[in-house]
Structures are given as structure tokens and as C-alpha cells.
C-alpha positions, 0 to 999 in steps of 0.5 A: 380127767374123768368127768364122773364127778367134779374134782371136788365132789371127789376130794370131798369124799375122802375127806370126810370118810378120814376125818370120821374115822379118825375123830371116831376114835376112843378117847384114850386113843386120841389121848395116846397118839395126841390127835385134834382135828379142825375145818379150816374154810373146805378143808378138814386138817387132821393131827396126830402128834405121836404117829411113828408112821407119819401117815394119819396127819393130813389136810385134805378136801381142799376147793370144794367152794372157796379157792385154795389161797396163801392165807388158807394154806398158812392157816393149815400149817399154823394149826399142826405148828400148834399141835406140835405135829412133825410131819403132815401131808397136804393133798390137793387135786391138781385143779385146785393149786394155785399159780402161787402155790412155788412161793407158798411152798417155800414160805411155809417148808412144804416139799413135793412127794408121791402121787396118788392115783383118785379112781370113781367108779359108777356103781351100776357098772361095777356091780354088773362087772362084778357080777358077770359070768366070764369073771373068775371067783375067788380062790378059796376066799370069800368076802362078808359082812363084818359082824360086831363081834369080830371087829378087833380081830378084823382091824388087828388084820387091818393094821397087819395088812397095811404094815402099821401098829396094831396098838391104838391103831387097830382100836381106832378102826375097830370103833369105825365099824360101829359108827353110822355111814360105815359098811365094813367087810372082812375077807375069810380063808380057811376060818381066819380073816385074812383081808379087810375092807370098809365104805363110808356112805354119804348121800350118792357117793361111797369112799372105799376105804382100808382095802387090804389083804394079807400077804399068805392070802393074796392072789387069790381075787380077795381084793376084787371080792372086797371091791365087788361086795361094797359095790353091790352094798352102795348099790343096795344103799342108792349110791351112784359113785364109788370113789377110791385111791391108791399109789400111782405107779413110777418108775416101772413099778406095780400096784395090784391094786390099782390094776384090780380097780380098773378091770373091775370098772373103775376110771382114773379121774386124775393124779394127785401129789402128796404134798409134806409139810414139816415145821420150819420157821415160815420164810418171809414173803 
């Protein structure tokens, strides 16, 4: 396991950036996809009730001071049985899974699914491996600030690129853009935004977010570019860790991403199992 940061200092980093970019949103979009979102003891355990996609309801940041218990967990699933959800994920570092967690799962209809790969990175080593000579630059592409008034067009590629609805969805990640702590990038070719990318700062740590491109637009360096301008923003900001995520790869599968993040400097801290959550009567202890 990497010892940049403690798993919790992790966790925690990518909790809060999705729980402000979620609670970010517009009223009439909360209103539209049904989204509430609550602390429950570390956690924040966020809903969105009419989500086709079934991604943006999760429960994360778990162990940060208190340990994960059958209580807490239960906690968790009697909220999103409330708000009616039909499918949340909960996401746990394995360090903090506790030796009950088999017979919390079965009580509470929680199932094993995909693994994410966590990654940190130490800022002032990514920015020099972003910078150094030998690296290729971008084909074509280069990589900017976002400004204000190309923030809908941006999050319309966003959605595009991650292959989610663009209504309600891109108005959510466009008023990301505006919110203090957020430091967004758009990726350019040829006069089009063609890729996206944000950063939520808190303190000495960065969460990389929403890193994307488009499919006409891609291997061309436009993801490496966008890592490499946020780094260098996180640098300029005073942070010492940038922290990121992406899929793990099984069976003989390859994530792009992942393999940009680890030439750019970034070491793996551990695995993490998505854990699905959907509303079945809790079984007796």
C-alpha cells in the first residue's frame, strides 16, 4: 500500500469533491433527478433517486475517526431506503472493512462488484514529470483554464465523454465550475472542446475529477495534458498530493487512464471494491 497519505486522508479526498459537486447542483436539477444527501458519522451518503445511470448515488469517506460498524452501515441503507433510491454503491478502502462485513452484507442486500484503482500522486513530482524534456507533447491539443462562459459547452462534452445524459447532468457540472475550491480545464482541437477536467482543492490535497476526452480526440496526450495542467494548478495552490481514481483492470483488460497516471508519476495506494446496495427487506441478525 502506498504510504503518501493515510487511507483515510484518501477517501476523504474524494468524498467531499462528489458531495459538493453533487449538492452544487441547481435546485430544479436536484428537484429533477430527486437528490438528497446526509453525513452519517464519516461518511457522506449521497442520492439521486431518478438516475438511469445508477452512478451518482454512493456512500463514501468511510473510517476517517470512528470504525465502520453494522450500525453505521445500517444507517446508510435505511437513508437511501427512505429516499426510495434503487441502487447505491458503497465504497470502502479495504483497511477499513470490518471482520463482520459477510453478515452485514447479507443482512442488508449489499452484493460485491468492480474494483477501482485509488492513485496519489506528490505534486512536486508530477509537475517535474510533466515538465521534463524528453516528455511528448500533445498532438494538436492543448489544454486551458476554463473560462466562464464556456462552462456549458464544457460539461455538455463532459457527459458526452463519460457516456451520461447531457439533461440535468451537464447543468450539475457546469455549476461545478463556478463554486469555490473548483479549478476546471478544458482540452481544445482544432476551436472544439474536445476533453474536460476539474480539481477540487482542499488544504494540501487536490481530487482530480471528471478527467475525460472525447473518442474523435483521443491519443493524441489530451489526458496526460489535462493531468499535467492541474498538477501544475495544485502546485501554484500550495498542495502536496493530488488524488485520483480510475477502474482496475480484470481479466486482461486496459484502462488508458490508469497507465497515463502511473507514467505521469502517480503510485497506486490500494484497490477498492464497489460494493451495491439495493432495497431488499434487511434480513434478521
Amino acid at each position: 500500500m502506498n504510504a503518501l497519505l493515510p487511507p483515510s486522508l484518501v477517501e476523504h479526498s474524494e468524498a467531499e469533491a462528489l458531495f459538493r459537486f453533487e449538492t452544487g447542483a441547481p435546485d430544479a436539477v436536484r428537484a429533477a433527478l430527486g437528490m438528497n444527501a446526509t453525513r452519517i458519522g464519516d461518511a457522506v451518503v449521497l442520492s439521486m433517486r431518478e438516475d438511469p445511470t445508477r452512478f451518482w448515488s454512493k456512500a463514501l469517506g468511510f473510517g476517517r475517526t470512528a470504525p465502520v460498524t453494522a450500525g453505521l452501515i445500517g444507517e446508510v441503507c435505511d437513508f437511501y431506503r427512505a429516499e426510495g433510491t434503487p441502487q447505491a454503491v458503497l465504497q470502502l478502502a479495504p483497511s477499513v472493512i470490518p471482520g463482520d462485513w459477510a453478515e452485514i452484507c447479507r443482512r442488508e442486500g449489499i452484493t460485491a462488484q468492480s474494483s477501482w484503482v485509488k492513485l496519489v500522486g506528490v505534486v512536486d513530482e508530477l509537475v517535474a514529470n510533466a515538465d521534463a524534456s524528453d516528455r511528448r507533447p500533445p498532438a494538436g491539443v492543448r489544454v486551458t483554464p476554463l473560462e466562464p462562459g464556456d462552462a456549458a459547452r464544457w460539461a455538455s462534452v463532459m457527459m458526452r465523454a463519460f457516456g451520461m445524459p447531457e439533461t440535468h447532468y451537464a447543468q450539475m457540472a457546469a455549476a461545478s465550475a463556478g463554486q469555490p475550491g473548483w479549478y476546471p480545464y478544458a482540452a481544445w482541437l482544432d476551436g472544439e472542446i474536445v476533453g474536460t477536467g476539474t480539481m477540487y482543492v482542499a488544504e494540501e490535497t487536490a481530487q482530480l475529477f471528471a478527467g475525460a476526452v472525447l473518442p474523435h480526440a483521443r491519443n493524441r496526450g489530451g489526458q496526460t495534458e489535462l493531468l499535467a495542467a492541474r498538477a501544475r494548478m495544485a502546485q501554484k495552490l500550495g498542495c502536496r498530493w493530488l488524488v485520483a481514481e480510475t477502474g482496475a483492470e480484470t481479466g486482461g483488460s486496459h484502462n488508458p487512464s490508469l497507465h497515463n497516471m502511473l507514467r505521469l508519476g502517480f503510485r497506486t495506494a490500494y484497490e477498492r471494491r464497489n460494493w451495491t446496495w439495493q432495497p431488499v427487506t434487511p434480513a434478521s441478525a
